[in-house]
DODRENKOL-634114 format. One record per residue (C-alpha): residue number from 0; chain; x, y, z. Coordinates in Angstrom, 1 decimal, decimal comma. Last residue first. Layout:
% DODRENKOL-634114
  drenza  zado       x       y       z
     NUM     A       X       Y       Z
...
This chain:
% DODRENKOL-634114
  drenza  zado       x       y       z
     355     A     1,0    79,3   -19,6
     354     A     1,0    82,9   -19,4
     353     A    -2,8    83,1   -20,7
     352     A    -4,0    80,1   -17,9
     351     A    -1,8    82,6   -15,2
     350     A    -4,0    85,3   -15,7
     349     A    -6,9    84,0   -16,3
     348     A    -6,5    82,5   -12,2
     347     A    -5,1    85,9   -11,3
     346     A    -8,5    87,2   -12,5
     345     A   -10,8    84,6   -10,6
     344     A    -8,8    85,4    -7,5
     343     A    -9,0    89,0    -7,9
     342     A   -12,7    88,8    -8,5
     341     A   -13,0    87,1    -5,3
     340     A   -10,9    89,4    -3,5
     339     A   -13,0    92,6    -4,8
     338     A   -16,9    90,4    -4,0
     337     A   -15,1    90,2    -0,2
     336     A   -14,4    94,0    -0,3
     335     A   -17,6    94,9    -1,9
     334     A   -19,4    92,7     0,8
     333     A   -17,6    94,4     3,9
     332     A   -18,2    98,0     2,4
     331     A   -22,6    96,9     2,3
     330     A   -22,1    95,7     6,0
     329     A   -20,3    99,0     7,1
     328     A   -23,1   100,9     4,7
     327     A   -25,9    98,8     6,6
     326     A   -24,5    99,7     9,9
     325     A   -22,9    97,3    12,6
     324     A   -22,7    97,4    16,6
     323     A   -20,9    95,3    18,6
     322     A   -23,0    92,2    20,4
     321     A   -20,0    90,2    21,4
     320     A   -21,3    87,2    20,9
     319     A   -23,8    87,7    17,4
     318     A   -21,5    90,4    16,1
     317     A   -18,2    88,1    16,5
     316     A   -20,3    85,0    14,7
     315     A   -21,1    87,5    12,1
     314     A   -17,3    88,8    11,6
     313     A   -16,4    85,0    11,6
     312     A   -18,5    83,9     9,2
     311     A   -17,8    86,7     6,8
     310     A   -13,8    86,4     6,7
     309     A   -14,4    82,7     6,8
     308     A   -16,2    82,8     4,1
     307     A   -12,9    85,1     2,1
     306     A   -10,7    82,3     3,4
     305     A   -12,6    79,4     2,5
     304     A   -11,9    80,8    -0,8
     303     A    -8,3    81,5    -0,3
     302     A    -8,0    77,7     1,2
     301     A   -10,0    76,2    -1,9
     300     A    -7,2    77,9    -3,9
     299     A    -4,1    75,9    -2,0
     298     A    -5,8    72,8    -2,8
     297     A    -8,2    70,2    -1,3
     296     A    -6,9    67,2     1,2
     295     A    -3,3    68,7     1,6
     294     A    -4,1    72,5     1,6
     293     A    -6,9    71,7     3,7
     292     A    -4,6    69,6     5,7
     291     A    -1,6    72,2     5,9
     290     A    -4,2    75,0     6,9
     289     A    -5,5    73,0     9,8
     288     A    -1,9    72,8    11,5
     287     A    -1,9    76,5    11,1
     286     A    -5,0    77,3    13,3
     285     A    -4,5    73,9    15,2
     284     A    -1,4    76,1    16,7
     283     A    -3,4    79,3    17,8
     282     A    -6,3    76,7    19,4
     281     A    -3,4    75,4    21,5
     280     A    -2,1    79,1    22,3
     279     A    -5,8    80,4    23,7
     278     A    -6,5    76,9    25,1
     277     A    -3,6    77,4    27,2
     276     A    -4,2    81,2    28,0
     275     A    -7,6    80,5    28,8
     274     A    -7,9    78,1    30,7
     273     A    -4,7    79,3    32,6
     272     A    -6,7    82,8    33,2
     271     A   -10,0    80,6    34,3
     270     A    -7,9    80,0    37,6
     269     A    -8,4    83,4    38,9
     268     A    -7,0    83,8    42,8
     267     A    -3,6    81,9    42,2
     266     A    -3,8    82,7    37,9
     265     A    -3,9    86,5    38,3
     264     A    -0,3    86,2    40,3
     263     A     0,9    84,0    37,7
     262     A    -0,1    86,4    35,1
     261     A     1,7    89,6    36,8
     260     A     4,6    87,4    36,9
     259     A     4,5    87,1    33,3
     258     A     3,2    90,3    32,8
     257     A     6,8    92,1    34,7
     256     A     6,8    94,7    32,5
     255     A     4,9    95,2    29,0
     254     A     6,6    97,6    27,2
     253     A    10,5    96,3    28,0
     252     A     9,7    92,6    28,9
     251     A     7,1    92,0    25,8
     250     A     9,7    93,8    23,6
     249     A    12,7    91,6    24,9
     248     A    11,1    88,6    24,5
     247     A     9,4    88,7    21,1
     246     A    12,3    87,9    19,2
     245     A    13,1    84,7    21,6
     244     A     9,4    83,7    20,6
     243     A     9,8    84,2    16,6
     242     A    12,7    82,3    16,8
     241     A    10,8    79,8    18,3
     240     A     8,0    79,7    16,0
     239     A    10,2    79,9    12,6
     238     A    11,8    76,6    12,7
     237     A     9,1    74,4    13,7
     236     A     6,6    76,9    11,2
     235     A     8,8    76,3     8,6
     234     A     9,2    72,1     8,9
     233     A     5,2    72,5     8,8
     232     A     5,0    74,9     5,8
     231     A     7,3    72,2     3,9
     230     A    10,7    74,2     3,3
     229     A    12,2    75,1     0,3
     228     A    16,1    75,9     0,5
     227     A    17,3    72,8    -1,5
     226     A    15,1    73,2    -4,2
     225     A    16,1    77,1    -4,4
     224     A    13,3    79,2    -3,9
     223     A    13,0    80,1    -0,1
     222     A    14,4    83,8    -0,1
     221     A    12,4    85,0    -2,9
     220     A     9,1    83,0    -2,2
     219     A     8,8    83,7     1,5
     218     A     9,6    87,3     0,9
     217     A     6,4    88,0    -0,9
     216     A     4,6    85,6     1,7
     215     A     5,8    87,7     4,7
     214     A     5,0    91,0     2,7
     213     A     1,6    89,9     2,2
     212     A     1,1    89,2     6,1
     211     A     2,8    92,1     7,1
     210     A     0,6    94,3     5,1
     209     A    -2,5    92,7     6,9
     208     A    -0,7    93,4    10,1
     207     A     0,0    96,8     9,3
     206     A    -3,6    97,7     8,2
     205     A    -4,5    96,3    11,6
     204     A    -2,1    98,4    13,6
     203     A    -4,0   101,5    11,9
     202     A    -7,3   100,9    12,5
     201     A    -6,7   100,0    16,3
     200     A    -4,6   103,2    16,2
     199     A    -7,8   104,9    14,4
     198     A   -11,0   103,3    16,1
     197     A   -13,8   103,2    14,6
     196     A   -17,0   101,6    16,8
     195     A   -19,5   103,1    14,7
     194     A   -17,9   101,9    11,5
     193     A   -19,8   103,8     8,5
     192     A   -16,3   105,3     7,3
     191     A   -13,8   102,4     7,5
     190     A   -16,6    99,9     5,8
     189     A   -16,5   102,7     2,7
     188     A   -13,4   102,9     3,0
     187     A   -12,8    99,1     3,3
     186     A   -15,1    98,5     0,3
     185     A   -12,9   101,3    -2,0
     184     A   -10,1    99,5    -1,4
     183     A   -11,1    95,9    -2,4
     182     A   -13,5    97,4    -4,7
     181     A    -9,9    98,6    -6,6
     180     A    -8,5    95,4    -6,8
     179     A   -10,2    93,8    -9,2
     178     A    -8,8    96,2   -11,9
     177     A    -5,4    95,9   -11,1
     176     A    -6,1    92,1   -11,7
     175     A    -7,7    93,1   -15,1
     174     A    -5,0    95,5   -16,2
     173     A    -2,1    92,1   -15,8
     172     A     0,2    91,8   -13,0
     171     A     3,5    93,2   -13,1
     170     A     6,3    91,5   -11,1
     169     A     8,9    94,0    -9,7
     168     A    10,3    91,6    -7,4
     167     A    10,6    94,4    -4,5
     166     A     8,2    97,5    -5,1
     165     A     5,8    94,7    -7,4
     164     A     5,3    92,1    -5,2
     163     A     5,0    94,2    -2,5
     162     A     2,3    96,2    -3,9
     161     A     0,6    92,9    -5,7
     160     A     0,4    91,6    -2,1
     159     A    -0,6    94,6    -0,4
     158     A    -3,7    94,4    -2,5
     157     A    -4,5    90,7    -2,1
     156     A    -4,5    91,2     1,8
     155     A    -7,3    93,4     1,4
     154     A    -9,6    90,6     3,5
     153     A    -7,6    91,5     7,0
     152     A    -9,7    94,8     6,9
     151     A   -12,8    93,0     6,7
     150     A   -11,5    90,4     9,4
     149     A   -10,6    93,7    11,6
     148     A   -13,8    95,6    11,1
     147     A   -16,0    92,2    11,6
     146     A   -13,3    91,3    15,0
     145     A   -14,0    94,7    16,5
     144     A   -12,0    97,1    16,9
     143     A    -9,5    98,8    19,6
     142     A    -8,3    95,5    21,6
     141     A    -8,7    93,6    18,4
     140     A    -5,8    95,7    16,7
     139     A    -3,2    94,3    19,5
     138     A    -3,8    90,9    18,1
     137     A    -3,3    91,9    15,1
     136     A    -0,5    94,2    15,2
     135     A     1,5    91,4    17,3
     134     A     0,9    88,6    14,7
     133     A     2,2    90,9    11,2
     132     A     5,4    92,1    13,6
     131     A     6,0    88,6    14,5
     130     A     5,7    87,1    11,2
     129     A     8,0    89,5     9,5
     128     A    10,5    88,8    12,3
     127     A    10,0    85,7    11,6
     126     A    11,3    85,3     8,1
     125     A    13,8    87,5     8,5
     124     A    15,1    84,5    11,2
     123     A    14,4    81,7     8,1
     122     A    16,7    84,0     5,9
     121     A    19,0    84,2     8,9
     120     A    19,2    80,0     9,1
     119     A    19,4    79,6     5,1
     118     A    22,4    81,5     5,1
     117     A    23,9    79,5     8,0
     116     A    23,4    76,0     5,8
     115     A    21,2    73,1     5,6
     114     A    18,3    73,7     8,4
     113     A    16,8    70,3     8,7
     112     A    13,5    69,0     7,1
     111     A    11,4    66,6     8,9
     110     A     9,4    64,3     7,3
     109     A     5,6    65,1     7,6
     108     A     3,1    63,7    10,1
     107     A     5,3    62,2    11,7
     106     A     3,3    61,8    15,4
     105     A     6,9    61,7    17,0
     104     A     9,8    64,0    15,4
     103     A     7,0    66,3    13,1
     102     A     3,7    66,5    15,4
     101     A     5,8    66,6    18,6
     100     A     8,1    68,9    17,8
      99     A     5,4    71,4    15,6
      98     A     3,0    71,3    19,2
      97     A     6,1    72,3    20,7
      96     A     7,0    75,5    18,3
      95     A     3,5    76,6    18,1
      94     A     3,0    76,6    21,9
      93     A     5,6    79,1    21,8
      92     A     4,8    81,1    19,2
      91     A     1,3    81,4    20,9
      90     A     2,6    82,4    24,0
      89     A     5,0    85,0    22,9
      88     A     1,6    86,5    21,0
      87     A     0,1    86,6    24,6
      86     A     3,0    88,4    25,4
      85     A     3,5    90,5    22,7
      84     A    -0,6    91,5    23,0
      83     A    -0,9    92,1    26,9
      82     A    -3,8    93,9    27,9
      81     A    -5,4    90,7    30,1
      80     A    -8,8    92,7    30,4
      79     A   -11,2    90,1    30,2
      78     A   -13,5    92,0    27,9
      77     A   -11,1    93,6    25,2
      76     A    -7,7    91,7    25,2
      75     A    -8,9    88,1    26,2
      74     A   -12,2    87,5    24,3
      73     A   -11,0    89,4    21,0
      72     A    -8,4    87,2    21,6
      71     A   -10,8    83,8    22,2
      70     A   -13,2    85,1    19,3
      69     A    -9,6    85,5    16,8
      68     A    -8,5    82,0    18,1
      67     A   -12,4    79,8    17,7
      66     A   -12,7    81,7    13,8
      65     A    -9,8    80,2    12,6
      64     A    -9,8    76,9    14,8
      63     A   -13,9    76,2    14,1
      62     A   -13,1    77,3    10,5
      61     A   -10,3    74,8     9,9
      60     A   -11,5    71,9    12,0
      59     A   -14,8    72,3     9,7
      58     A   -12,8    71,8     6,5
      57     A   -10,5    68,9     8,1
      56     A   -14,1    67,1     9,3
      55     A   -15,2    67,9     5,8
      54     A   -12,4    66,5     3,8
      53     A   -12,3    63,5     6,2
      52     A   -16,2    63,0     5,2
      51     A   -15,5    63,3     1,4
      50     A   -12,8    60,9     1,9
      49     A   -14,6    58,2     3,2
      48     A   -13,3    57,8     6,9
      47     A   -11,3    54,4     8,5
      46     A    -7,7    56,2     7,1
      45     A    -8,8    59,1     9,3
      44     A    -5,3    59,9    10,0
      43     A    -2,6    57,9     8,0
      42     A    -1,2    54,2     9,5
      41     A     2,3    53,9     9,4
      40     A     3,6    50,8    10,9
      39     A     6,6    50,0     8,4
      38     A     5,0    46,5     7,1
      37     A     1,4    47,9     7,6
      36     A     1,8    51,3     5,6
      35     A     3,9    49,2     2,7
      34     A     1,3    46,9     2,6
      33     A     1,5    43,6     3,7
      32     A     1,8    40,5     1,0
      31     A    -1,3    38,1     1,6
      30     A    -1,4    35,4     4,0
      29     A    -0,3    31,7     3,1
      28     A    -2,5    29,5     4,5
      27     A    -0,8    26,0     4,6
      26     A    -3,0    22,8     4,7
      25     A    -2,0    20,0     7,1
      24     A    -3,0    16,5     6,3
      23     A    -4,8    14,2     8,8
      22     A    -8,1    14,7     7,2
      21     A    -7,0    13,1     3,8
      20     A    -5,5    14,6     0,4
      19     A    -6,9    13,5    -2,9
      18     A    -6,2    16,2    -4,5
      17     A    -2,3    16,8    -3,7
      16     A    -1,0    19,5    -6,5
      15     A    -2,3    22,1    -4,0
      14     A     0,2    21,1    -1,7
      13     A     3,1    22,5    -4,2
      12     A     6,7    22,1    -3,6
      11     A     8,8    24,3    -5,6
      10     A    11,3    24,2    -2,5
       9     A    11,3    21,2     0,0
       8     A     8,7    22,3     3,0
       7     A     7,2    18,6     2,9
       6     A     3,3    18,2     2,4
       5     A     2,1    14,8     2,7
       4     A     2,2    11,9    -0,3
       3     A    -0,7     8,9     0,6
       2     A     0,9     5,6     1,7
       1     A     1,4     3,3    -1,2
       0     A     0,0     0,0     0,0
């Protein structure tokens, strides 16, 4: 009797060749081939969503976060009474430079970048100083004005843009994005003169941070351009947050005085103060975390058109709390502003189709 073949481990052996095999013999599942995501342990956020919902989870992180750190300083400066802008701004570079550590050397959510070369270090440094200056004027503008005046004022970003971009790269933009501009302007003097609760230094420090802001991303792309130099947003903000912090010292210590002991004193009788310092800075951080993952999940013009609604959600949300009066002409200069930036995104987008 020719006892029935079993299964060996030779090589090129093949148990499936055995049909007639009998309930002693041993069958070998072979499991499939792991992913690359199991086999290194990487696992991507929300990988158990649909897209569509991640997208809109990432979308409503980015205007609860937006609109959640300009209520909580409006919150902090005006009606609390903690008058310290640089220092509260010192706080949120701070937090920023942590929360970057810990989201880039452990959590991983993006490679991380090193600084390559001394040069690169002080371009990084200009950088910040840019930042702080835009960050500081705009938290110390919502002490004088409200958050609708300051998000409509924050919307003419586009025009200091094409300024800067022109005075210091001397990049023309075509007749019809010129064109677009000009109910950007004329909506912020017409919001600027129907505001009941006008302020001009507040005015002023917010026109300054706006400019800041387009003259941060002006000099972002000259001094960041080479392959080697460009930095992921993320790797930037790591770099950029701390120096921002040490700049800040020295100016919150000189006009300010003595606020942080002044704040630890407020925090033994008043522990709300911590609350609200610490979710003041975390909610400052989500602020640019969310930006990367819109950008990431959508594109970088679905961020300037969330932009221009969040510009009008937040400055109704900020009526509805804080209860600041509005006119019909303010409302009317805030919509001609908005309807300007989208009618300079539309005509940047011609322009660069036609250049291509």
């Amino acid at each position: 009797m020719v006892e029935a073949q079993t299964w060996t481990t030779r090589r090129m052996s093949n148990p499936r060749l055995e049909s007639t095999a009998t309930a002693d013999h041993q069958l070998l599942d072979i499991p499939a081939t792991p992913t690359a995501e199991v086999r290194n342990g990487i696992y991507s956020v929300g990988s158990h969503l649909s897209p569509n919902l991640l997208t809109a989870l990432i979308i409503a992180s980015w205007f609860m976060s937006n609109i959640g750190v300009l209520l909580l300083n409006k919150y902090l400066l005006s009606f609390y009474g903690y008058r310290y802008p640089i220092f509260l701004t010192m706080l949120h570079m701070i937090s920023c430079a942590c929360y970057s550590y810990v989201a880039i050397n452990f959590l991983e959510i993006v490679p991380r970048q090193h600084i390559l070369s001394r040069k690169q270090f002080f371009k990084i440094f200009a950088l910040s100083a840019i930042f702080c200056f835009s960050v500081v004027c705009g938290n110390t503008s919502l002490r004088y004005i409200p958050v609708s005046f300051n998000q409509a004022i924050g919307a003419t970003t586009p025009f200091f843009t094409a300024i800067f971009a022109f005075l210091i790269t001397c990049k023309k933009e075509s007749a019809e994005v010129y064109c677009a501009l000009l109910p950007v302007v004329f909506g912020i003097v017409l919001a600027s003169n129907s505001e009941p609760l006008f302020n001009l230094f507040g005015f002023l420090v917010c026109v300054g941070s706006t400019a800041g802001r387009a003259l941060k991303s002006v000099v972002q792309g000259i001094l960041l351009t080479s392959e080697a130099e460009k930095l992921h947003s993320m790797n930037l903000l790591l770099y950029m947050a701390p120096m921002a912090a040490m700049i800040l010292l020295p100016f919150t210590l000189y006009i300010e005085g003595n606020v942080a002991r002044i704040t630890l004193e407020k925090a033994k009788t008043d522990s709300f103060i911590v609350f609200l310092l610490v979710g003041n800075a975390t909610v400052a951080y989500l602020v640019n975390l969310t930006n990367f993952l819109v950008t990431k999940h959508t594109s970088a013009l679905t961020l300037q058109v969330l932009g221009n609604a969040k510009a009008a959600l937040a400055a109704f949300v900020s009526v509805m709390i804080f209860k600041n009066p509005v006119t019909v002409m303010g409302m009317a200069g805030f919509a001609v502003t908005i309807m300007g930036v989208v009618l300079y995104s539309e005509a940047k987008k011609r322009s660069k189709v036609t250049t291509h």
